[in-house]
Short mmCIF file of the C-alpha atoms (twelve columns), coordinates in Angstrom:
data_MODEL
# 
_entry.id   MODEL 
# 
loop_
_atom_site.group_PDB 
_atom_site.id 
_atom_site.type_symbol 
_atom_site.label_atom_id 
_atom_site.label_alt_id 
_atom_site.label_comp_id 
_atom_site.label_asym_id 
_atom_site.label_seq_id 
_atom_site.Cartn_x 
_atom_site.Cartn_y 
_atom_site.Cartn_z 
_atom_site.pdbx_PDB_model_num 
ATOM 1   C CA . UNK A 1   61.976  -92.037  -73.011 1 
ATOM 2   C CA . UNK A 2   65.448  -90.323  -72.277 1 
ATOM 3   C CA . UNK A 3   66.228  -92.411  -69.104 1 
ATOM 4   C CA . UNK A 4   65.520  -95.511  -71.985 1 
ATOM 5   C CA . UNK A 5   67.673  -94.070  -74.617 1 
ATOM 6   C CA . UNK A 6   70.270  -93.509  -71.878 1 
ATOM 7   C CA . UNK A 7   70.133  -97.017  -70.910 1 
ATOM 8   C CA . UNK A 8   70.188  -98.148  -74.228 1 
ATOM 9   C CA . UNK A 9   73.507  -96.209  -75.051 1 
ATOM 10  C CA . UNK A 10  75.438  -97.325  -71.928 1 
ATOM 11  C CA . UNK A 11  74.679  -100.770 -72.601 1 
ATOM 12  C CA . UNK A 12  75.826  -100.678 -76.334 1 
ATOM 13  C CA . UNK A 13  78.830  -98.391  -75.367 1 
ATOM 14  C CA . UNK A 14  79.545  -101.312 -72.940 1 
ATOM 15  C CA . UNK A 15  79.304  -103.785 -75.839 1 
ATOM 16  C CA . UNK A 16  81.377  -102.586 -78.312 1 
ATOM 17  C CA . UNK A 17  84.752  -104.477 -77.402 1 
ATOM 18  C CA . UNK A 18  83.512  -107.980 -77.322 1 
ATOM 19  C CA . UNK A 19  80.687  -107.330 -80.417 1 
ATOM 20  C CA . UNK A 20  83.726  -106.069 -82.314 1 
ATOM 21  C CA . UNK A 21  86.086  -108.732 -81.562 1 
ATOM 22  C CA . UNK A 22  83.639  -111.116 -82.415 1 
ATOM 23  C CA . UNK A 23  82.665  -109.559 -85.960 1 
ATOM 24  C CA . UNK A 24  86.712  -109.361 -86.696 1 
ATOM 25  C CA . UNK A 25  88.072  -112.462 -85.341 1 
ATOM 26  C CA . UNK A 26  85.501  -114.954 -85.272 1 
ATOM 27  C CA . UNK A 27  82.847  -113.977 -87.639 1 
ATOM 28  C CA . UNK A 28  85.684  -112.691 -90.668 1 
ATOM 29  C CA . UNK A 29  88.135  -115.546 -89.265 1 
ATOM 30  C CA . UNK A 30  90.598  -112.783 -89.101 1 
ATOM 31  C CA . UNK A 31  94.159  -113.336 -87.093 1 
ATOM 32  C CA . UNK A 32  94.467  -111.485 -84.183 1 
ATOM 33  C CA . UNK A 33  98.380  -111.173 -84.761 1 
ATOM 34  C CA . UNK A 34  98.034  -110.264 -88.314 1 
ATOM 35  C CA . UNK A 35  98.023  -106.577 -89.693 1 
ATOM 36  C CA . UNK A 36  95.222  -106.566 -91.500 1 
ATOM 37  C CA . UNK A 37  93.106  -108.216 -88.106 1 
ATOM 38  C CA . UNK A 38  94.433  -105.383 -86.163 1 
ATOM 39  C CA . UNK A 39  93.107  -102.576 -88.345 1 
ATOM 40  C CA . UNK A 40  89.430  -103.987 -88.603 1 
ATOM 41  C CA . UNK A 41  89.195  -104.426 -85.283 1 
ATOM 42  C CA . UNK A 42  90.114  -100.836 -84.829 1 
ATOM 43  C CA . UNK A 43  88.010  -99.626  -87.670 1 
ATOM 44  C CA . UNK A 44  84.987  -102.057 -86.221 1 
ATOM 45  C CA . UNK A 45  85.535  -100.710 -82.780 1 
ATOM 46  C CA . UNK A 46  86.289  -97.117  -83.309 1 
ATOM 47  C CA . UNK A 47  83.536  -96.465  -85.533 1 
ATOM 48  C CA . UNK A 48  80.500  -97.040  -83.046 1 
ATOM 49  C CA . UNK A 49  82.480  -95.993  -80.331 1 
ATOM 50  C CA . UNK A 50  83.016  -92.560  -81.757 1 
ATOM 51  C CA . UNK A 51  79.207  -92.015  -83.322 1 
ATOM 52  C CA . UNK A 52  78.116  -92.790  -79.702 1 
ATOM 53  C CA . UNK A 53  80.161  -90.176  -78.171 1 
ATOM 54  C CA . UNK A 54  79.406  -88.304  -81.019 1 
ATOM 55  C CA . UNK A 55  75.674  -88.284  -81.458 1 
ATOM 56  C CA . UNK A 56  75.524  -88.043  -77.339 1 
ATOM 57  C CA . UNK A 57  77.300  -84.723  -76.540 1 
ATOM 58  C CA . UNK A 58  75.814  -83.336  -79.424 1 
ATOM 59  C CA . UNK A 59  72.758  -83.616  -78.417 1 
ATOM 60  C CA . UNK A 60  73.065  -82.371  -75.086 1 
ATOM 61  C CA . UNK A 61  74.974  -79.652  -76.493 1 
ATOM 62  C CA . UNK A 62  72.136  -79.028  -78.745 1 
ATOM 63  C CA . UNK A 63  70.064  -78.256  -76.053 1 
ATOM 64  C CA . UNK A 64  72.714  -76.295  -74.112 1 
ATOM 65  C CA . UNK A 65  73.087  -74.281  -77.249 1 
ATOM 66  C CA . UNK A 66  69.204  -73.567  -77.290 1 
ATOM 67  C CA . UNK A 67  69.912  -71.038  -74.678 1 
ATOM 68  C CA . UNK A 68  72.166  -68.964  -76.945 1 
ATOM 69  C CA . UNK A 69  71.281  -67.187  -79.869 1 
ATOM 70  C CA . UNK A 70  73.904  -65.206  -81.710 1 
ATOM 71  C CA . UNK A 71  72.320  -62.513  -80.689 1 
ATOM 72  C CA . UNK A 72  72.130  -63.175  -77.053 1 
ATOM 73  C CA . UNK A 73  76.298  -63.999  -77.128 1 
ATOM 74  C CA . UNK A 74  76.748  -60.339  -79.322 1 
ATOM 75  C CA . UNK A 75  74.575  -58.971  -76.111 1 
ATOM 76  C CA . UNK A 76  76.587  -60.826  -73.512 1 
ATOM 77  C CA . UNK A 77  79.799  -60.038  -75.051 1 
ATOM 78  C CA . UNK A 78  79.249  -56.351  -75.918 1 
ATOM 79  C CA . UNK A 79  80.770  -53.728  -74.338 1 
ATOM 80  C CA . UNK A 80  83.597  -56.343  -72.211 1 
ATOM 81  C CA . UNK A 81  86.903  -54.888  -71.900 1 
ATOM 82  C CA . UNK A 82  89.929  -56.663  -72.506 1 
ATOM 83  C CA . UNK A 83  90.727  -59.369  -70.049 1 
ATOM 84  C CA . UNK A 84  87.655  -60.450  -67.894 1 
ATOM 85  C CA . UNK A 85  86.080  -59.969  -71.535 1 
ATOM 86  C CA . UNK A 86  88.783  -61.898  -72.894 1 
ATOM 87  C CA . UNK A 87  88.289  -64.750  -70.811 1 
ATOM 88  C CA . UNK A 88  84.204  -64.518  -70.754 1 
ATOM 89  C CA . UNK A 89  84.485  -64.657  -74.851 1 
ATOM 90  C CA . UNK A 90  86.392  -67.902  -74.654 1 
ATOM 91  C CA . UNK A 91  84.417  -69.537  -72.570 1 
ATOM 92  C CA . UNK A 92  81.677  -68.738  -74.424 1 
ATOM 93  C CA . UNK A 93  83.129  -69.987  -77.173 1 
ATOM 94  C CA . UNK A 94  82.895  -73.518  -75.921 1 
ATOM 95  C CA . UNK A 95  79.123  -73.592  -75.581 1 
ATOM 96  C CA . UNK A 96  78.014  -71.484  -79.129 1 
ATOM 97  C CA . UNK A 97  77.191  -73.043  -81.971 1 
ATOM 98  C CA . UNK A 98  79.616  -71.349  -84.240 1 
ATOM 99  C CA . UNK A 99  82.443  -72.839  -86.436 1 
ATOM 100 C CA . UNK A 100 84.557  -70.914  -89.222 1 
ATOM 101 C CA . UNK A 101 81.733  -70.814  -91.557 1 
ATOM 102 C CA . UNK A 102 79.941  -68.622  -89.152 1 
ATOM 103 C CA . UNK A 103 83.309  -66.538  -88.918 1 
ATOM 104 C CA . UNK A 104 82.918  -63.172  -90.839 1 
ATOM 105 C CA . UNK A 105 79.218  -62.689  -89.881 1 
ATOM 106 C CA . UNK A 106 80.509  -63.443  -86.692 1 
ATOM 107 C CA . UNK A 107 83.368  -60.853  -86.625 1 
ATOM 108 C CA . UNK A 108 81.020  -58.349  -88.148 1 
ATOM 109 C CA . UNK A 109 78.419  -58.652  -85.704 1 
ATOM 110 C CA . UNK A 110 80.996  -58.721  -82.850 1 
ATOM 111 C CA . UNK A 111 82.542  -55.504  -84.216 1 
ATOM 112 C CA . UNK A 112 79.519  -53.756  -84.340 1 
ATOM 113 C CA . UNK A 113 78.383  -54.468  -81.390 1 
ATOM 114 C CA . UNK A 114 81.332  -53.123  -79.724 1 
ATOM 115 C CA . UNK A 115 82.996  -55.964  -78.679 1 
ATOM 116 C CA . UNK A 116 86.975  -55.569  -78.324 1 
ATOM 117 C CA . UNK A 117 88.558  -56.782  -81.254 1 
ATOM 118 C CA . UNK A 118 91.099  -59.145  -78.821 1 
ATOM 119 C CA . UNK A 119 87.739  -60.405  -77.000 1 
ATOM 120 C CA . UNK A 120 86.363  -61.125  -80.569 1 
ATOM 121 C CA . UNK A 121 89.492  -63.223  -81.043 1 
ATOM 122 C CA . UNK A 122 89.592  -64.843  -77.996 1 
ATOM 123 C CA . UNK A 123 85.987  -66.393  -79.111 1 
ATOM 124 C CA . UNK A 124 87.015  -67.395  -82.014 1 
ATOM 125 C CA . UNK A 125 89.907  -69.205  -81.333 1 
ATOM 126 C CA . UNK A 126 87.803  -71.160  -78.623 1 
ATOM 127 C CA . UNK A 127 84.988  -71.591  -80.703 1 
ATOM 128 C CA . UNK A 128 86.988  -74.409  -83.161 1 
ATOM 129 C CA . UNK A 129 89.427  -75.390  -80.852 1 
ATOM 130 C CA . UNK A 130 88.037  -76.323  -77.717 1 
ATOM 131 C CA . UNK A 131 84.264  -77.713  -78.559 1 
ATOM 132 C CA . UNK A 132 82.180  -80.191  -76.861 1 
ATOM 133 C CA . UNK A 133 83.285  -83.198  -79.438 1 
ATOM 134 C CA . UNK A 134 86.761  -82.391  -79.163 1 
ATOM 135 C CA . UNK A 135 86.760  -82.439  -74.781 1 
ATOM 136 C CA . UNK A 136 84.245  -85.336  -74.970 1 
ATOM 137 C CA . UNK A 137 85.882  -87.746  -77.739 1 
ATOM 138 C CA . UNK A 138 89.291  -87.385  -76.167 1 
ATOM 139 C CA . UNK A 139 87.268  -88.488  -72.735 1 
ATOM 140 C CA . UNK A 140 86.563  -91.397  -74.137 1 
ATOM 141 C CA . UNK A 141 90.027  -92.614  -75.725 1 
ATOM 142 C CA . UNK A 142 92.628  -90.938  -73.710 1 
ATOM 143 C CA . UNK A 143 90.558  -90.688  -70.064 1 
ATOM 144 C CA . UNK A 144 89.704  -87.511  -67.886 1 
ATOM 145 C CA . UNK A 145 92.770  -86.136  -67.196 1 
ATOM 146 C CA . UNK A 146 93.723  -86.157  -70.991 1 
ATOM 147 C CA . UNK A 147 90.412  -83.926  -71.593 1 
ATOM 148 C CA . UNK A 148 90.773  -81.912  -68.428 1 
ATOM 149 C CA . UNK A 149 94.223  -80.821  -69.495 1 
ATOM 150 C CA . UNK A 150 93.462  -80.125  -73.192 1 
ATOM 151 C CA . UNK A 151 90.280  -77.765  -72.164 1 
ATOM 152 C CA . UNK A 152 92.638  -75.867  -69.901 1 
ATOM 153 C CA . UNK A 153 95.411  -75.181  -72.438 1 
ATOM 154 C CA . UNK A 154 93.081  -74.487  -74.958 1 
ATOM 155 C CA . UNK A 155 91.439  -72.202  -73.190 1 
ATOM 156 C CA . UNK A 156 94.720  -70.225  -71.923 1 
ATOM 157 C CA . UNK A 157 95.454  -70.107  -75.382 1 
ATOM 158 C CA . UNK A 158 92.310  -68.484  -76.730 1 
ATOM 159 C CA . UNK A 159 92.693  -65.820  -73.875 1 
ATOM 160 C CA . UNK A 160 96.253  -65.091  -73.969 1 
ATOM 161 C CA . UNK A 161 96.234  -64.872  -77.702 1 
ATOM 162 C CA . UNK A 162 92.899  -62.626  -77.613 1 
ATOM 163 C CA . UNK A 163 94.862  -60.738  -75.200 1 
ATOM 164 C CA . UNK A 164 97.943  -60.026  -77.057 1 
ATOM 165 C CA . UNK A 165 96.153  -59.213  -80.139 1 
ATOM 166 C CA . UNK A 166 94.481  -56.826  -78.394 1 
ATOM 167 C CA . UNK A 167 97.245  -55.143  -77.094 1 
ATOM 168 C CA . UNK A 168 98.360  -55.018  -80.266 1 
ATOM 169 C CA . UNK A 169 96.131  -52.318  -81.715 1 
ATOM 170 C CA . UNK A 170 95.737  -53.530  -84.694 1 
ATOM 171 C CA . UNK A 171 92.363  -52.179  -85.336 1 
ATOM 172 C CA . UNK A 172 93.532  -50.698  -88.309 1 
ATOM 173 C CA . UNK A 173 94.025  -54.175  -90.179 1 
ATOM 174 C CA . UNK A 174 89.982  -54.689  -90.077 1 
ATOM 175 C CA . UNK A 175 89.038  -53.742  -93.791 1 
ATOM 176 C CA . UNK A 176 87.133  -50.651  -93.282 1 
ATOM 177 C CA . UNK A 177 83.556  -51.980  -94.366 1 
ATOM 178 C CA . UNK A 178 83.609  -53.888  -91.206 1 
ATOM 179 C CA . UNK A 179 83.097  -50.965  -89.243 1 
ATOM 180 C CA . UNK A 180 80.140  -49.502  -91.790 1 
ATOM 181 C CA . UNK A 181 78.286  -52.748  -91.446 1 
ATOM 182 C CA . UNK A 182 74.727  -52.357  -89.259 1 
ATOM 183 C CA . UNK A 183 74.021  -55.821  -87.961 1 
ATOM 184 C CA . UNK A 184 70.416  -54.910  -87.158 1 
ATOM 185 C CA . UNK A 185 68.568  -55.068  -84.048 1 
ATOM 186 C CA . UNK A 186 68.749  -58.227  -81.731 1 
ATOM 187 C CA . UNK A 187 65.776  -60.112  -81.256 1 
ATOM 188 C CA . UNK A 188 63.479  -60.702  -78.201 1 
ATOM 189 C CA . UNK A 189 64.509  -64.135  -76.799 1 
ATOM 190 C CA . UNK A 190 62.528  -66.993  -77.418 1 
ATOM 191 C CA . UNK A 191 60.718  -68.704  -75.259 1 
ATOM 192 C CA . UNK A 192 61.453  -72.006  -75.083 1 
ATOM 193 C CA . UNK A 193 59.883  -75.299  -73.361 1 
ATOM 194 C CA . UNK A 194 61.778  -78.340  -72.713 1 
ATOM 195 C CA . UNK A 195 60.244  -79.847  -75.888 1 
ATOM 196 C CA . UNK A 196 61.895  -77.648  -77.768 1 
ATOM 197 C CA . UNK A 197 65.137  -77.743  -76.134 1 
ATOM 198 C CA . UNK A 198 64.782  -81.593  -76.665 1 
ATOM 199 C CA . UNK A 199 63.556  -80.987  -80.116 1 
ATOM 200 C CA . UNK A 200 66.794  -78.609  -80.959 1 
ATOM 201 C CA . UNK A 201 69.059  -81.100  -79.232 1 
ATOM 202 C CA . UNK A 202 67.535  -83.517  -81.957 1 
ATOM 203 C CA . UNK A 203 68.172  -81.132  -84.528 1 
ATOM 204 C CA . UNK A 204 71.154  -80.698  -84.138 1 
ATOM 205 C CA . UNK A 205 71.983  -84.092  -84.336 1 
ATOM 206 C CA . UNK A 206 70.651  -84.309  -87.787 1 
ATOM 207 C CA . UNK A 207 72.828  -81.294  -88.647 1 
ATOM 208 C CA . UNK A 208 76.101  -81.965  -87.100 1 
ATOM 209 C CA . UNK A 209 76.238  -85.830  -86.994 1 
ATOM 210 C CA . UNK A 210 74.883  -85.902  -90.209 1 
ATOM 211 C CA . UNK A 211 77.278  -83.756  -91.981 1 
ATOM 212 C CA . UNK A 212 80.025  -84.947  -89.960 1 
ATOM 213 C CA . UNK A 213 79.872  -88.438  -90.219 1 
ATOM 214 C CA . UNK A 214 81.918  -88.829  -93.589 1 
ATOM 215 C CA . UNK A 215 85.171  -87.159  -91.715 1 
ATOM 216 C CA . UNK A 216 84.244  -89.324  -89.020 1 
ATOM 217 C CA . UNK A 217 84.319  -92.596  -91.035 1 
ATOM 218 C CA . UNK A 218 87.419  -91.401  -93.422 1 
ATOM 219 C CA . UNK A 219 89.492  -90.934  -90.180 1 
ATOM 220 C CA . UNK A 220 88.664  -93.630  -88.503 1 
ATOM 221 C CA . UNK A 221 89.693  -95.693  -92.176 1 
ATOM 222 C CA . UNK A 222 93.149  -93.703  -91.943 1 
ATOM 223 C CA . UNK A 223 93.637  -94.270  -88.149 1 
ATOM 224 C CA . UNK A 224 93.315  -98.059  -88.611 1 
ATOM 225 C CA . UNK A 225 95.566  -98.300  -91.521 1 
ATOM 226 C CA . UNK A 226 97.991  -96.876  -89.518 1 
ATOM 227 C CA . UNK A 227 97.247  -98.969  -86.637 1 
ATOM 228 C CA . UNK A 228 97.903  -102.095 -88.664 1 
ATOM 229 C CA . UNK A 229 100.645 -101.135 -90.907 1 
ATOM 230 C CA . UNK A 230 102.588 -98.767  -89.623 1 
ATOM 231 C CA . UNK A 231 105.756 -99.998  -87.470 1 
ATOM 232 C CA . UNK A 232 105.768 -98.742  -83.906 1 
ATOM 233 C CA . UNK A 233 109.612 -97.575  -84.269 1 
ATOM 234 C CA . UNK A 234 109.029 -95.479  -87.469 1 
ATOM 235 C CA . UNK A 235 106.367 -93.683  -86.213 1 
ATOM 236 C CA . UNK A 236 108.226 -93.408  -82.192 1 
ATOM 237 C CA . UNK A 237 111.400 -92.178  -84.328 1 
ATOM 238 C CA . UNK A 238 109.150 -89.732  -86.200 1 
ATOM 239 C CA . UNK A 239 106.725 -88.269  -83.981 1 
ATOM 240 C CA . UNK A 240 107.820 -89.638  -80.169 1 
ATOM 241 C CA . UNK A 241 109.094 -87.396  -77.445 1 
ATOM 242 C CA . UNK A 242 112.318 -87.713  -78.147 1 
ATOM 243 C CA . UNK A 243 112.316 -85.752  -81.351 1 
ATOM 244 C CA . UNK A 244 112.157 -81.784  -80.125 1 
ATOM 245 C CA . UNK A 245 111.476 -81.199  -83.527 1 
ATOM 246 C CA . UNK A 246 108.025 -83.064  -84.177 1 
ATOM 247 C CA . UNK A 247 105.788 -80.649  -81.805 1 
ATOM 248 C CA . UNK A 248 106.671 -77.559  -84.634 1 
ATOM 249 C CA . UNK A 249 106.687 -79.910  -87.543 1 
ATOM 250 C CA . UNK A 250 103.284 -81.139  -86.342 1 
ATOM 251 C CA . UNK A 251 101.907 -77.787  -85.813 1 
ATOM 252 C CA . UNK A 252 103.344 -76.545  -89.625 1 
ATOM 253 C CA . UNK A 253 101.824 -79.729  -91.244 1 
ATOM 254 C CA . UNK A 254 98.122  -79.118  -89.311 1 
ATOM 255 C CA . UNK A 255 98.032  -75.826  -90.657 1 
ATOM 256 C CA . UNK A 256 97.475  -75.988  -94.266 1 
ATOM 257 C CA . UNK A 257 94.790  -79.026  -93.763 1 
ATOM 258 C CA . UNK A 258 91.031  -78.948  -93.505 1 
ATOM 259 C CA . UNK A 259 89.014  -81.346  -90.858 1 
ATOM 260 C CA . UNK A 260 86.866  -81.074  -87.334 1 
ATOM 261 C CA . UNK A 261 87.889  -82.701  -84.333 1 
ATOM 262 C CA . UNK A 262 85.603  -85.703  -85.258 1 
ATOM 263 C CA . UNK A 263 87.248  -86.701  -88.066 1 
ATOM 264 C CA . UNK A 264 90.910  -86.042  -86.857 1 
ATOM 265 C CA . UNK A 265 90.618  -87.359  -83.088 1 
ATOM 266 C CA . UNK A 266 91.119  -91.440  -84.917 1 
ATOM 267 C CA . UNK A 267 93.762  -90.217  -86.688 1 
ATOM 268 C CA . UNK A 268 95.240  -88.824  -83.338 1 
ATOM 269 C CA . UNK A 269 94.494  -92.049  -81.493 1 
ATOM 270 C CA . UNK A 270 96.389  -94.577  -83.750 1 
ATOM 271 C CA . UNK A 271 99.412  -92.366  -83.968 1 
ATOM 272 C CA . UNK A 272 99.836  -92.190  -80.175 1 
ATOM 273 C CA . UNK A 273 99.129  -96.386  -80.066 1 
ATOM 274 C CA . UNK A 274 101.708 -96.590  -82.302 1 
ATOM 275 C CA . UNK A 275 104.557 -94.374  -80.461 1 
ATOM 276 C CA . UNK A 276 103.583 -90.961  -81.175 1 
ATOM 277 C CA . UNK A 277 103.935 -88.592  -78.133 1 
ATOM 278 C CA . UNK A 278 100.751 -87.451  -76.629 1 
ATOM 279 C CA . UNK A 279 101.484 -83.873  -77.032 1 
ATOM 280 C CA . UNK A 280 102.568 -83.790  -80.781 1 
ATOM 281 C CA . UNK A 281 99.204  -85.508  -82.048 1 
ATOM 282 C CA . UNK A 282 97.365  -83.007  -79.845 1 
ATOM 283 C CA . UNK A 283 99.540  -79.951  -81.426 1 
ATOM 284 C CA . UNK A 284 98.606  -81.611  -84.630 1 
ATOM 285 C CA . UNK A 285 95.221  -81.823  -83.878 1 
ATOM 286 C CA . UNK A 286 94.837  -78.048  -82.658 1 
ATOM 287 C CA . UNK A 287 96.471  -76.645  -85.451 1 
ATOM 288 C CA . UNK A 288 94.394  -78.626  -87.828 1 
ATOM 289 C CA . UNK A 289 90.511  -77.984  -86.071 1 
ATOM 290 C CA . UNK A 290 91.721  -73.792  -84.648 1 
ATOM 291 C CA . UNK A 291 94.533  -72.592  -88.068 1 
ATOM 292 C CA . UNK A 292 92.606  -74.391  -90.836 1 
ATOM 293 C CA . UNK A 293 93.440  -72.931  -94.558 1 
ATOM 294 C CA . UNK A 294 89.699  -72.412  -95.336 1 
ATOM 295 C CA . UNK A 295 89.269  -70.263  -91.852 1 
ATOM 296 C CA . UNK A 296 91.909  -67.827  -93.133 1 
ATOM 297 C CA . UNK A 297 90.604  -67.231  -96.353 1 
ATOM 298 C CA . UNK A 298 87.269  -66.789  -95.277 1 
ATOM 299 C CA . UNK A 299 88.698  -64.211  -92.643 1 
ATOM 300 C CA . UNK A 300 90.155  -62.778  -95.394 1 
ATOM 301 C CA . UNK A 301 87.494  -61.128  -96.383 1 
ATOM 302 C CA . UNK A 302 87.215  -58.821  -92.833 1 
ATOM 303 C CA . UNK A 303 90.835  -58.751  -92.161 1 
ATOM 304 C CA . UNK A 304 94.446  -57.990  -94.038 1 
ATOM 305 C CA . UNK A 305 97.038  -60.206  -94.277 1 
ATOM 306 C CA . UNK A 306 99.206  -58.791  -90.947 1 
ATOM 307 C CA . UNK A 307 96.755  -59.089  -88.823 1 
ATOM 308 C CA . UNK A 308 95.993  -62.536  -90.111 1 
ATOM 309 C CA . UNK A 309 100.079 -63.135  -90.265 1 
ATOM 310 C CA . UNK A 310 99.877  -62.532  -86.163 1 
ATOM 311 C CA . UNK A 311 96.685  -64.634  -85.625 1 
ATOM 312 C CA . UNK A 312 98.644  -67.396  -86.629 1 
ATOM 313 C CA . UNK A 313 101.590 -66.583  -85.322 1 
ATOM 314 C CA . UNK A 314 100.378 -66.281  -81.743 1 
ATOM 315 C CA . UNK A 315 98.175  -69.002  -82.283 1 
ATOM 316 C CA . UNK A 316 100.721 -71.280  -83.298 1 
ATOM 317 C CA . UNK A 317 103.013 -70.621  -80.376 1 
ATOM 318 C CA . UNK A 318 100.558 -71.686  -77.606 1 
ATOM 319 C CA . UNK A 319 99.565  -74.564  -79.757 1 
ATOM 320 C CA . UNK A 320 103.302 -76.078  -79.818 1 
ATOM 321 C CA . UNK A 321 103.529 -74.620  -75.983 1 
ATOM 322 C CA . UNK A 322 100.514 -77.035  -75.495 1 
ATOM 323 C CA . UNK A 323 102.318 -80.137  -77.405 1 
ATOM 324 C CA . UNK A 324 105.456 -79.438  -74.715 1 
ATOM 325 C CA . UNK A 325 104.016 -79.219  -71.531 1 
ATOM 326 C CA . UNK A 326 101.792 -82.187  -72.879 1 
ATOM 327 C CA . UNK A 327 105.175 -84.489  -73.438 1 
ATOM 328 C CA . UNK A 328 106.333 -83.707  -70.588 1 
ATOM 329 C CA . UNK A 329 103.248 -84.020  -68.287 1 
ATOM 330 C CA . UNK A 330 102.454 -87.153  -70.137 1 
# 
């Protein structure tokens, strides 16, 4: 059944061009040279492309993920010290299937299980920032190396900022409840059969792809808008590598907004086909999916504004030290 369902994607991934050519050009009678042809074709070909990539690594991750409960990461992570823990949290973060919703219970649970708070931070800066969609969907427009790269810096970043934080002491910024809080005793493991792996890998396609999708479409709709009608020069002049200024500006702008990686990756992808450098989009995209307004005021609620203040801060400076060494690798 899988090795079917495998066979079926590759063959519809393979597809996707020519079936969405077809639909825009010859079916709608749409001009290839026209602005309005070029964004439905993007729209018609992004769309499936991204739900395949989409609804594929998520369920793989799903079943990944079925090895991890949250109290099996506490377990893994408790009792780290700063550094090998540092890098151990972030790398953890990659694989757990926690976003910012899941942050305060999170930070609790870390906290009270002894976990450093600069390890703590470490995972959850990776956990948004570098996730499976993220590494896979910029596989699949940009190529390996594009991927490779980003998983790296993000990564760095997540320990080097967990790091510094840490060194920071500022323990005493945690609103004192935090440390009051009993998370309760972990549970046994579960034992789990492949059918349930494939069964959570399933699940979690429901879940994830299902209350994704909406970003997914709405940036996809804004990615070929700008693919069709916005000129190449504008956008170079604005956002190319020969402004200094863009990889900050980017960064500042990402901030205050609210989306996942799904729904912002389009977005990413017609900017740089229209003369965006690679490493501003991706600076935009960081700061957007890893700095997001509702992730601060939910943390808000465990932490005081200066600790918060140098989250960002540190943050923010190995995001736009990612968006350099991107435009000038790239």
């Amino acid at each position: 059944m899988l090795a079917g369902a495998a066979l079926f994607w590759a063959a519809a991934y393979a597809s996707l061009r020519p079936f969405s050519d077809f639909l825009a050009f010859d079916l709608l009678g749409l001009s290839r040279d026209s602005r309005l042809g070029g964004a439905v074709s993007f729209f018609l070909y992004d769309t499936p492309k991204v739900m395949l990539l989409l609804t594929s690594i998520v369920f793989l991750m799903g079943i990944v993920r079925s090895f991890f409960s949250p109290e099996r990461t506490r377990a893994m992570l408790g009792g780290r010290r700063e550094g090998a823990g540092n890098v151990a949290a972030a790398g953890l973060g990659i694989v757990t299937p926690f976003c910012s919703c899941s942050a305060v219970p999170l930070f609790i649970g870390f906290v009270e299980a002894g976990v450093p708070l600069g390890v703590t931070f470490s995972f959850l800066i990776a956990a948004p920032m570098v996730n499976e969609v993220a590494v896979v969907l910029l596989f699949g427009l940009f190529g390996w190396q594009t991927a490779l790269l980003y998983m790296a810096m993000g990564l760095t970043i997540a320990v080097v900022a967990g790091w510094v934080i840490g060194r920071l002491r500022m323990e005493r910024h945690v609103e004192s409840f935090v440390y009051d809080v009993a998370m309760g005793q972990m549970d046994e493991d579960e034992a789990l059969g492949w059918a349930d792996r494939l069964g959570r890998g399933r699940q979690a396609v429901r879940d994830i792809v299902g209350r994704v999708w909406p970003f997914v479409i709405a940036g996809i709709a804004v990615g070929a808008a700008i693919h069709g009608y916005v000129p190449q020069d504008t956008m170079a002049s604005v956002m190319g590598e020969g402004a200094w200024w863009s990889v900050p500006a980017a960064v500042a702008l990402g901030v205050p907004m609210y989306s996942n990686a799904a729904g912002v990756l389009p977005v990413i992808e017609a900017l740089i086909d229209k003369g965006a450098a690679l490493g501003t989009a991706l600076a935009f995209m960081m700061s957007v999916v890893a700095l997001s307004l509702p992730e601060m005021i939910i943390l808000r609620r465990v932490l005081r504004w200066r600790l918060i203040a140098v989250f960002i801060s540190v943050v923010a400076t190995g995001i736009m030290a990612v968006g350099f060494v991107f435009n000038l690798v790239f």
